[in-house]
C-alpha positions as CSV (number, residue, x, y, z in Angstrom):
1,X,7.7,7.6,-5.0
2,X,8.4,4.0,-4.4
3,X,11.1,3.2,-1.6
4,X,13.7,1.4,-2.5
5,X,12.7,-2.2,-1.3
6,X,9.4,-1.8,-3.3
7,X,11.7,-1.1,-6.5
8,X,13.2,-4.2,-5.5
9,X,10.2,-6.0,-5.4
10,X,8.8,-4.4,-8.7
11,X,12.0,-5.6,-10.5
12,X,11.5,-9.4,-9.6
13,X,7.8,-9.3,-10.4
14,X,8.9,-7.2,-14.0
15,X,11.7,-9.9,-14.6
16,X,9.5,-13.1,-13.3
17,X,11.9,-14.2,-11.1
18,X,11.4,-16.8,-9.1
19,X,12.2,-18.6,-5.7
20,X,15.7,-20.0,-6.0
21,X,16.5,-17.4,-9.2
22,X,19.6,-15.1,-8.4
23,X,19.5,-11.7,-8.0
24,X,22.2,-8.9,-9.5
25,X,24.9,-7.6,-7.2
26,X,24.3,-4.6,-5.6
27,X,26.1,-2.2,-7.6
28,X,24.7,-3.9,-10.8
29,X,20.8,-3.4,-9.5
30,X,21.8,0.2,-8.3
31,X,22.4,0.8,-11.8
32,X,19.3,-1.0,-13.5
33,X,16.8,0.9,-11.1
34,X,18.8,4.3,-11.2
35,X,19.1,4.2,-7.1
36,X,22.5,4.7,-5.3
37,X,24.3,1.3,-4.2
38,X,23.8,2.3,0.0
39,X,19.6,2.2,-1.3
40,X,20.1,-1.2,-3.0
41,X,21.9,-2.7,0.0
42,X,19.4,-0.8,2.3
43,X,16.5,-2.9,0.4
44,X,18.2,-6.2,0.7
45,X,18.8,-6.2,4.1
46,X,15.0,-5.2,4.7
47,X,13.9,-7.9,2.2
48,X,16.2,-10.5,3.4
49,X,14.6,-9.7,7.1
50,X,11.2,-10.0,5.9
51,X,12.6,-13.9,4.5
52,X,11.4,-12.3,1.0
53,X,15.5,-13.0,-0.8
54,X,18.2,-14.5,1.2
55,X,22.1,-14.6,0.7
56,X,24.4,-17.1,0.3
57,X,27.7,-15.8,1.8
58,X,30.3,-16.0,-1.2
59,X,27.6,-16.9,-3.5
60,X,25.0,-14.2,-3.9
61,X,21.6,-13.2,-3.4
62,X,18.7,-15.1,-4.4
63,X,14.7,-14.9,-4.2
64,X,12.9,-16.9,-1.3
65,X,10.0,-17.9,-0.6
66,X,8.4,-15.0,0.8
67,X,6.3,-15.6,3.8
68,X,2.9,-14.9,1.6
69,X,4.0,-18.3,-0.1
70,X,4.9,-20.3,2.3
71,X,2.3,-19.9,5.5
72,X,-1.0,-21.6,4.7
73,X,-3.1,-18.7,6.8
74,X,-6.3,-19.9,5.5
75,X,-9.0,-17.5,6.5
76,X,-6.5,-16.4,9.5
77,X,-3.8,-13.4,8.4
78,X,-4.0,-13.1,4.4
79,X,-3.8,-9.4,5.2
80,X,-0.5,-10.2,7.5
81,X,0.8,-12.7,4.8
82,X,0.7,-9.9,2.2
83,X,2.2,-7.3,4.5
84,X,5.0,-9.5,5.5
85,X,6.1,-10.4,2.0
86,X,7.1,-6.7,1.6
87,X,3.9,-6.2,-0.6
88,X,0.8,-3.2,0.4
89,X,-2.0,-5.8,0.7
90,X,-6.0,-4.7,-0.5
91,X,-9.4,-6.1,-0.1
92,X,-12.0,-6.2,-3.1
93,X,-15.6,-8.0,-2.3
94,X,-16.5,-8.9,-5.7
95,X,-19.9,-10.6,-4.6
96,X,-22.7,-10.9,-2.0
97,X,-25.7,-12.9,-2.0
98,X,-26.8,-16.5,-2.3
99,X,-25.4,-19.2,-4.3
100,X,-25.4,-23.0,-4.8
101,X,-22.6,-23.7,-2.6
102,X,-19.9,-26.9,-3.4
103,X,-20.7,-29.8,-2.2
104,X,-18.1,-30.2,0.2
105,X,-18.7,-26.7,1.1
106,X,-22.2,-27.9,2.1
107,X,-20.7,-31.2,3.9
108,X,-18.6,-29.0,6.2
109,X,-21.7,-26.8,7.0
110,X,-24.5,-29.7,6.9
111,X,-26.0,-27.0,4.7
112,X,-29.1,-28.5,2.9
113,X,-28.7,-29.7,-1.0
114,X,-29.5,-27.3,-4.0
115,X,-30.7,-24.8,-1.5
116,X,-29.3,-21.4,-2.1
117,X,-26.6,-20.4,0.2
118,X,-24.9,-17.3,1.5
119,X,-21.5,-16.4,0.1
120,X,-19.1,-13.5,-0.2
121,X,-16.3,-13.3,-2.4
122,X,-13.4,-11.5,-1.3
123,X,-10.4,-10.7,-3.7
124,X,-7.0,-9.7,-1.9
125,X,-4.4,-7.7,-3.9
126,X,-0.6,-7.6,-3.4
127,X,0.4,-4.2,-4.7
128,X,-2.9,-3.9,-6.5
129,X,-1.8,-7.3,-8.0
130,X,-4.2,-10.2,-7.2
131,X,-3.2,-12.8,-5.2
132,X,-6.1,-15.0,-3.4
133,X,-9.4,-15.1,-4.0
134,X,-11.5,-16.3,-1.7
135,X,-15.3,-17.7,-1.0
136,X,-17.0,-17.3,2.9
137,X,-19.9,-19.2,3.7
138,X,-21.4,-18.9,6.6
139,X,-23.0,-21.4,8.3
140,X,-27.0,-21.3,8.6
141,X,-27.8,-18.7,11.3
142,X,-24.8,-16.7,11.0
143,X,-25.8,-13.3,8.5
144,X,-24.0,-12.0,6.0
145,X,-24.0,-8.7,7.6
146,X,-21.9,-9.0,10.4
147,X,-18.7,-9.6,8.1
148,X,-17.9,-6.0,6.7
149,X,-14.0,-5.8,4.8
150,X,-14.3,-2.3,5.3
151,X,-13.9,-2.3,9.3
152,X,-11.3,-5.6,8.6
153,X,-10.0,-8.3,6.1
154,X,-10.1,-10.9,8.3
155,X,-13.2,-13.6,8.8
156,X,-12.6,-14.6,12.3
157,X,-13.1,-11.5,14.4
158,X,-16.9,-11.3,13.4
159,X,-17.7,-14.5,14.5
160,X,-16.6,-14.3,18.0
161,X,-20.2,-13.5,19.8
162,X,-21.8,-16.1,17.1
163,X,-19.5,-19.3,18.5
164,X,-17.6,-20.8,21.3
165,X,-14.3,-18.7,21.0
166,X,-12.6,-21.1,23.9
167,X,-11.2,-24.6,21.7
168,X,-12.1,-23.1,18.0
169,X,-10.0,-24.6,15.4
170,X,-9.6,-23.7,11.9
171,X,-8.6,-26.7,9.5
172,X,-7.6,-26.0,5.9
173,X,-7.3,-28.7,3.1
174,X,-5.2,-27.6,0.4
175,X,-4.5,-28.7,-3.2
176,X,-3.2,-28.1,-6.6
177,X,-5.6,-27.3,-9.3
178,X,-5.7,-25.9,-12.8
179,X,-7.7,-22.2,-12.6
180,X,-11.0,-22.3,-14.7
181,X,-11.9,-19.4,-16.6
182,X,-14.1,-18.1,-14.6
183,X,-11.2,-17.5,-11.1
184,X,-8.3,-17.1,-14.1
185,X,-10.1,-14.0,-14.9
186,X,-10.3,-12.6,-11.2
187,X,-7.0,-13.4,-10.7
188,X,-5.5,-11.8,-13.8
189,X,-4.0,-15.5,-14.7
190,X,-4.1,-17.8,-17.9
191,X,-6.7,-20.3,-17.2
192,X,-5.7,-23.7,-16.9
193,X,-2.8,-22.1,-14.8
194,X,-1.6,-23.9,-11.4
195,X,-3.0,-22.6,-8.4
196,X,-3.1,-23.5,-4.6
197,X,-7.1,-24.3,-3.4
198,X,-7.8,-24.0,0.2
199,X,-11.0,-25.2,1.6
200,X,-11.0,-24.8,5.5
201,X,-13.9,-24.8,8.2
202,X,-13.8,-22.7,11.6
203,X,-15.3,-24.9,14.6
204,X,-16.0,-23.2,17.6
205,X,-15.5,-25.3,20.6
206,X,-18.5,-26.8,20.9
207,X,-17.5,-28.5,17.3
208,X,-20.0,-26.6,15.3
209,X,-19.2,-25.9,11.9
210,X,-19.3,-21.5,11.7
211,X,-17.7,-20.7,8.5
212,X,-16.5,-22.5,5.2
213,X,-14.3,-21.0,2.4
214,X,-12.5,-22.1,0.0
215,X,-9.6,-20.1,-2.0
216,X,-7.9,-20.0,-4.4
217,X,-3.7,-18.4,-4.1
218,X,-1.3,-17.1,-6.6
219,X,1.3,-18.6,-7.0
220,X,1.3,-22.2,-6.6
221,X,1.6,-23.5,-3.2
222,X,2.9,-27.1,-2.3
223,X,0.3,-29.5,-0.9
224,X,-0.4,-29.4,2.6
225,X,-3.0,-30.0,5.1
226,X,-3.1,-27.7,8.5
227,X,-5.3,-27.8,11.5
228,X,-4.5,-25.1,13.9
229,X,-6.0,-23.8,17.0
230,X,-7.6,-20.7,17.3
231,X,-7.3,-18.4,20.5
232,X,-9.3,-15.2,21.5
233,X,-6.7,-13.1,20.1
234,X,-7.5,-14.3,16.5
235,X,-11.4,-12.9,17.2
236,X,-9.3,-9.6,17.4
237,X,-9.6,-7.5,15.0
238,X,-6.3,-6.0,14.3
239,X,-5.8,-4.8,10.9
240,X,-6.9,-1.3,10.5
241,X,-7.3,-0.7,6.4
242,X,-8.0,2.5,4.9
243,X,-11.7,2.8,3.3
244,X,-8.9,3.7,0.3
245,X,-7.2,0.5,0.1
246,X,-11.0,-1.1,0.7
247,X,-12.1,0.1,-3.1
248,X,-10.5,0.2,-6.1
């Protein structure tokens, strides 16, 4: 049975609320989701810790930006970001193989043109709802094999024999697009919807490119551009999913 800050959750997804929309008073919400008014209040104070809702003293409760929405993670923490929206995050790989890669996918890389390139396609659910999908490509030299969502959902941790851990950096570019029909469909959207598109590159410290992705996030983010810096705790690997949540 779902706790009661999951109901919570399920209730603003159900009624499309959004950041800024107000929620019902306690005893009214009690009522609605048939839990008693000490589970209600129980659920907002855990919510309101996890900066998912907030309260306006003398005013009411109202939805936030939950953490998922407003960190730009890029390859670093999707799992995290899930987890500390209040949501049970998943991994799907939808893909593995060799594609034509983006151009500016092949820029960051110096990957060569129309030659085939390795990619995996990785689709993250919030609540078995999706949320980000998103494309790795390695850079030339780095396999495919050594990135396995089963023993982690994060990018980084693999690559940390493969580059100069010490002054790695992971940049992400991000933008507003329109979904094509082709990522609306993953991402159980109406194409032509708004979504935020990340493309970010992992340097090690020697300034060689290791890894491109780009992704694509649910819901719309505002524009922004990051660089961060990467330490050897980030080649860490410290998620520990179940093979469970791995496959759907």
């Amino acid at each position: 049975m779902e706790d009661a800050a999951q109901r919570v959750l399920s209730y603003i997804q159900e009624e499309n609320l959004a950041a800024g929309d107000r929620l019902p008073a306690e005893v009214i919400l009690a009522q609605k989701l048939k839990l008693s008014r000490n589970s209600v209040r129980e659920a907002y104070v855990s919510l309101i810790a996890k900066g998912v809702i907030r309260r306006k003293h003398g005013i009411g409760t109202f939805v936030a930006n939950p953490p998922l929405l407003n960190s730009l993670g890029g390859s670093v923490g999707f799992w995290s970001l899930i987890e500390q929206a209040g949501l049970k995050p998943s991994l799907r790989e939808l893909a593995r193989g060799k594609v034509q890669a983006p151009q500016d996918i092949a820029d960051l890389l110096g990957l060569a043109p129309r030659i085939p390139s390795p990619r995996m396609r990785w689709l993250f659910l919030a609540s078995e709802t999706p949320c980000i999908l998103i494309d790795h490509y390695p850079a030339a030299g780095i396999p495919l094999d050594i990135f396995d969502p089963v023993n982690g959902p994060n990018a980084v941790p693999p690559l940390r024999d493969r580059i100069v851990v010490e002054g790695a950096t992971l940049a992400t570019r991000t933008t507003a697009v329109n979904a094509s029909a082709e990522i609306a469909g993953l991402l159980e959207v109406e194409e032509g919807q708004a979504l935020l598109s990340g493309t970010s590159v992992i340097n090690g410290g020697d300034g060689r490119a290791a890894l491109a992705s780009r992704s694509w996030m649910v819901p719309q983010l505002l524009n922004s551009q990051q660089v961060m810096s990467l330490t050897a705790s980030h080649f860490l690997n410290t998620a520990d999913p179940t093979p469970k949540e791995q496959t759907s």
